[in-house]
N, C-alpha and C positions, 0 to 999 in steps of 0.2 A: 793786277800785275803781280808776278811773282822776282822776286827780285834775289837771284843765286851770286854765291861767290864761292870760289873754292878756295880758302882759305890757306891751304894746304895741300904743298903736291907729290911731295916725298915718301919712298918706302923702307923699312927698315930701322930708321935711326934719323932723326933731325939735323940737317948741315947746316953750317952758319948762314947760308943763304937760301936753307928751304926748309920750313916746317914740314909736320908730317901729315899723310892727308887726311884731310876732313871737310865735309860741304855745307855750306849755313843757306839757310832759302828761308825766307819775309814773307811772308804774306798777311796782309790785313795788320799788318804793326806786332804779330808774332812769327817766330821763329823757331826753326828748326833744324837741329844739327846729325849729321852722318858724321860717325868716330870720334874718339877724340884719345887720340895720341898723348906723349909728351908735349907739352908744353901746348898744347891747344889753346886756353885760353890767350895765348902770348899772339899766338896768330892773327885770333879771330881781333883782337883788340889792333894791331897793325894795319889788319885791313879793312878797319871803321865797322868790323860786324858787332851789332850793340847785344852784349852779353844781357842787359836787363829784359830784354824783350823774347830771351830763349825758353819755352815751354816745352819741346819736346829732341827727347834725343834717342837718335835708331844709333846701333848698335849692328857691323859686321859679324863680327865673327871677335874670339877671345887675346887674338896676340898682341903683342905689347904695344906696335906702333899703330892701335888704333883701341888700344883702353888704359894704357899705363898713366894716361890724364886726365882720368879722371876725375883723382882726388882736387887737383891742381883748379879745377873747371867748376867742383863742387864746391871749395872754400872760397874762387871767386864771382860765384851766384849769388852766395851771401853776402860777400861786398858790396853786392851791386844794390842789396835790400830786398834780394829776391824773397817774397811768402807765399806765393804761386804754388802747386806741388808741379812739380819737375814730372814728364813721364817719358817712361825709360821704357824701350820696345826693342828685342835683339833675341838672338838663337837662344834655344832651351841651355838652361844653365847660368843665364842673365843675372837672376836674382843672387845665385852662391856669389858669382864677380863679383857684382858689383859691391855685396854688402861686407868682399874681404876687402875692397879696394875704398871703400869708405871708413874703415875701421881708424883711419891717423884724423878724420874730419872732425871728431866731436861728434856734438849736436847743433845739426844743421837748422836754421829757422825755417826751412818749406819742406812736404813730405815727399818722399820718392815713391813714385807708383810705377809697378816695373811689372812688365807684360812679356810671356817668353811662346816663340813661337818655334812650332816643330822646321827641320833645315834639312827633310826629304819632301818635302812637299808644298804648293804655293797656299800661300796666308794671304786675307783680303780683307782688310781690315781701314780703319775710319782715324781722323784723330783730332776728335771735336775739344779738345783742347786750343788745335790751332783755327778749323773752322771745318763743319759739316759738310761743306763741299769739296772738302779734297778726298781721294781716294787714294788709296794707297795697296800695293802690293809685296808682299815678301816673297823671293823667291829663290831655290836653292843653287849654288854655284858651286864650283867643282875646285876646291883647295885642299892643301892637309889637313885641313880640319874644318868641320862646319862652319859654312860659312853661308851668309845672305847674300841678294842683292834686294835692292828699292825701287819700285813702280812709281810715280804719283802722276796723278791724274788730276789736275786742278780745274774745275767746271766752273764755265764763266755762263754769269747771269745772260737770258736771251736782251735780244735788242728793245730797247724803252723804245717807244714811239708816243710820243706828249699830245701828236694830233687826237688819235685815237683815244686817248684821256679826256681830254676837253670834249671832241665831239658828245662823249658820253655822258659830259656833265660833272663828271667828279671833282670833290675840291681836292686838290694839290696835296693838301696832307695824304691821301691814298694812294698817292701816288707811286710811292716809297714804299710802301707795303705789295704792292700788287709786284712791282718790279722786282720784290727780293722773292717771289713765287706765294706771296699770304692771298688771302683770299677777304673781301670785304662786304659788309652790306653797307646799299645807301638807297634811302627813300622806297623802301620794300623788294628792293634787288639786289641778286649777289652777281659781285662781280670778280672775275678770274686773270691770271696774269695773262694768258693767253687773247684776254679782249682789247691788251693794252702795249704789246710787246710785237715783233715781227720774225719771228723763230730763233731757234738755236744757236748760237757761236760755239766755234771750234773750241776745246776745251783744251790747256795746253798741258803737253806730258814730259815729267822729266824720268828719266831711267838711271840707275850708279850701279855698275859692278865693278869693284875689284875686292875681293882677292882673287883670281878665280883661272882655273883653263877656259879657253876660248869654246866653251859650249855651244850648241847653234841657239839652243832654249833661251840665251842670253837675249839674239835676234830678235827669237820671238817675241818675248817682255819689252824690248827698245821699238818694235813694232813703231815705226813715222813717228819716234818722240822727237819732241820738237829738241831737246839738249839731251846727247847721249853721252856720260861721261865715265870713259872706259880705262882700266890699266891700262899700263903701257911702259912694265917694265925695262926692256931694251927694246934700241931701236937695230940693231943687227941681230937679222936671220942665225946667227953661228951660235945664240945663248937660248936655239929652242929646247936641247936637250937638259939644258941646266933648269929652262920654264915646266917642261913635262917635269921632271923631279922634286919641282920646288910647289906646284901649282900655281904656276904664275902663268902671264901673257907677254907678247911681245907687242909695239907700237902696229906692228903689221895684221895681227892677231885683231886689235881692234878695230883696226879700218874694214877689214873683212864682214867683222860681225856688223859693223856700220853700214855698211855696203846692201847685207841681207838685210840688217832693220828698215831701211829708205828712210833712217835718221835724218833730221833735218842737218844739224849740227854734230859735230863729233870733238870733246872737249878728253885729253892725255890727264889719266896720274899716276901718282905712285911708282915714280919714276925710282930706277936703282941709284942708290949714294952713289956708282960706281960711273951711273949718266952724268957728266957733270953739265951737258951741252944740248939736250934734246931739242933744241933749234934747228942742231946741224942736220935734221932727219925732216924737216917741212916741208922743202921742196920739191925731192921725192914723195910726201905723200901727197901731198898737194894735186899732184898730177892724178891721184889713184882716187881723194877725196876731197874735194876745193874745201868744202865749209870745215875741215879738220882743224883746230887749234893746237900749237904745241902749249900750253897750260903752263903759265906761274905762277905763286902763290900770291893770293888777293884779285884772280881771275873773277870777272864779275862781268854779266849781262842781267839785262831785263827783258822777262816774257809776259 
């Protein structure tokens, strides 16, 4: 099970009643965070996401409301007792950020491992940190400045089948091995997961773009992901000219690309300070995209 919340769903600057956005996702008892804004750790901790259990942090693109929390996020790892190394994956230029934006931390007790990827072209990349079976992709989006989005691909173990163990005679300790794909011998035979399993399960996908123009390349990437979670700086059609200038999206912008992906889901962020109400706008999409969320901070499903 993967277990997401969107902790944060604000753009620009944090309002008393909305942090700014950032995605935390569980898996296997570690985690994984997208942005971190001002006051990120303030969020994540509001809405029960357990900072001790964060191993990896992706990284958009370099403006403020989604790295100026850095530091904030880096002093409270260490509270937490964090000795882990932390790794840190985001646009070329990653490493100068982050290591000006650590300069007020001290000396942290776990190391910072930080990976930068080019933001003309898609990245595919692993992050056995949190576990060998996820995949993940980077891929470029259309803002004032380079920026990413994130792929993941989380692969689920095929189906145990117990009869098929026993028929075969094996003791129950191999059980566990064979179902996580090992391979074992017993009484001069090898045996394979496939003798013990009943095929493949659907592997679940999550997709995050914002900051970005409404690209169709976006579609492509959210391609049937089971949670697509897309800007959605305004919800009136009249602020598209101020979206082309700014590289932003509107609510409508992402139902679209929703629409082309055959997302399962479609979850709103990075709403304008100036939205104070993006509720008002569900009904109408609702009609356009039933499983569309209008999103508020400490948004949380399990896949």
């Amino acid at each position: 099970m993967v277990d997401i919340c969107l902790a944060g769903t604000g753009g620009m600057m944090p309002l008393h009643n909305r942090w700014l956005t950032c995605c935390y996702m569980e898996y296997n008892g570690k985690a994984i965070l997208i942005d971190c804004g001002e006051g990120t750790q303030i969020a994540l901790v509001e809405a029960d996401c357990k900072l001790s259990k964060l191993e990896t942090l992706l990284i958009t693109h370099f403006h403020a409301d989604h790295v100026s929390g850095l530091p904030g996020l880096l002093l409270s790892l260490g509270n937490y007792s964090k000795t882990t190394p932390l790794k840190i994956y985001g646009p070329k230029g990653t490493t100068e950020i982050v290591n000006s934006l650590r300069c007020i931390c001290g000396k942290l007790p776990y190391e910072l491992i930080i990976t930068e990827f080019p933001t003309n072209e898609v990245t595919d990349f692993k992050v056995p940190e949190i576990d060998d079976m996820i995949s993940v992709r980077a891929f470029p989006l259309k803002h004032s400045v380079p920026c990413l989005g994130y792929s993941f691909v989380f692969s689920r173990k095929p189906v145990f089948n117990p009869q098929k163990a026993e028929s075969l005679g094996l003791p129950k300790p191999m059980w566990k091995v064979l179902h996580g794909g090992g391979t074992v011998e017993f009484e001069g035979k090898t045996y394979t997961t496939e003798m013990v399993t009943d095929g493949e399960r659907k592997p679940v996908k999550v997709t995050y773009a914002t900051d970005s123009r409404p690209i169709d390349t976006i579609a492509d990437e959210a391609f049937r992901a089971d949670l697509f979670i897309c800007e959605g700086m305004y919800g009136d059609d009249e602020h598209e000219q101020s979206m082309k200038e700014k590289g932003h999206m509107l609510i409508s912008d992402a139902v679209r690309l929703a629409e082309l992906a055959e997302a399962e889901r479609l979850w709103f962020t990075h709403y304008s300070p100036a939205m104070t109400n993006p509720s008002a706008y569900e009904k109408g999409i609702k009609k356009r995209f039933p499983a569309a969320v209008i999103s508020t901070d400490g948004q949380k499903i399990t896949l």
